[in-house]
C-alpha positions in Angstrom: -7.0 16.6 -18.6 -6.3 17.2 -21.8 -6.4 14.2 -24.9 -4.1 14.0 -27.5 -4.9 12.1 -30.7 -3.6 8.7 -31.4 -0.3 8.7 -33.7 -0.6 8.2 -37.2 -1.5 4.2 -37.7 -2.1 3.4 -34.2 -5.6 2.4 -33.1 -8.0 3.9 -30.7 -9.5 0.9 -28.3 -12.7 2.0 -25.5 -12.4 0.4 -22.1 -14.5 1.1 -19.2 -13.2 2.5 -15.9 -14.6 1.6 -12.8 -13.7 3.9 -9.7 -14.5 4.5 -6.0 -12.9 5.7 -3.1 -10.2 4.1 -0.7 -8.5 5.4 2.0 -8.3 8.9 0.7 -7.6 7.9 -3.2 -9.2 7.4 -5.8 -9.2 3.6 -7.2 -9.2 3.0 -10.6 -10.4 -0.6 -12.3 -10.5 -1.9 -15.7 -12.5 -4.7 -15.7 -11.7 -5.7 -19.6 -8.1 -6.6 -18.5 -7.9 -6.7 -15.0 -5.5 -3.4 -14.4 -5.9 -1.3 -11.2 -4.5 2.0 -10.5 -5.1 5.2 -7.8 -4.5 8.6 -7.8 -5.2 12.1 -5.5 -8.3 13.1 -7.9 -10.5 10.8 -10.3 -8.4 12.4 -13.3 -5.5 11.2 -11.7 -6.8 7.6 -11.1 -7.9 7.3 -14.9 -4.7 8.3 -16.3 -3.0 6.0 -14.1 -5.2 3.4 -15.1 -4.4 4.3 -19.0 -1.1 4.3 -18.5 -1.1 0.6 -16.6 -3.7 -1.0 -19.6 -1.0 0.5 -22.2 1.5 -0.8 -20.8 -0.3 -4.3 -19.7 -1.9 -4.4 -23.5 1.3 -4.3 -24.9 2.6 -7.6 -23.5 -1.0 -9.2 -23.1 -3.1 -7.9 -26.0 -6.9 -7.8 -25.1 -9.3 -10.1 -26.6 -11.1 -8.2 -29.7 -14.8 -7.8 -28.9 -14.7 -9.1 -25.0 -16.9 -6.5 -23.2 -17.9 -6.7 -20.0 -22.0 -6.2 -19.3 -22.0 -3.4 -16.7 -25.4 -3.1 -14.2 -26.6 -2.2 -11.1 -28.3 -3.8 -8.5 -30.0 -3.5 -5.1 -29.9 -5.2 -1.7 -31.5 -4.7 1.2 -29.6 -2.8 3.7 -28.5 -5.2 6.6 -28.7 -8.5 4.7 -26.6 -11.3 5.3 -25.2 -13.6 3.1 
C-alpha cells in the first residue's frame, strides 16, 4: 500500500479501523462514523473503508475530538446470555 501525503492545506484526521473476517472477505469498520467496507485482503478492506469515511466525511463532517474507547474483554466460553 503505498501513502501519499495530504494536498497542500488539507488536514490529516486518525480514525480507527476495526476488521475481521466474513464469508471469505475482509470487513472493514469505522467506529468514529459508522462506515463499513470489505475487500479480498486486509489492505484492501482499509482502503475501502478510507475511501467510504472520505466520502461520508464530506457530507457529514465528524465531530472534532469524539473518540471511541477501544478494549477487550473476556467471557466464558459457552455462556449464555
Amino acid at each position: 500500500m503505498v501513502a501519499f501525503p495530504a494536498p497542500i492545506g488539507e488536514n490529516m484526521r486518525t480514525f480507527a479501523a476495526v476488521l475481521y473476517r466474513e464469508e471469505g472477505m475482509y470487513v472493514a469498520e469505522c467506529p468514529e462514523v459508522g462506515t463499513v467496507s470489505r475487500g479480498r485482503t486486509v489492505e484492501e478492506a482499509v482502503a475501502n473503508l478510507k475511501e467510504a469515511t472520505e466520502l461520508y466525511s464530506e457530507e457529514f463532517p465528524p465531530e472534532d475530538g469524539r473518540r471511541p474507547i477501544v478494549t477487550t474483554f473476556e467471557v466464558t466460553e459457552g455462556a449464555r446470555a
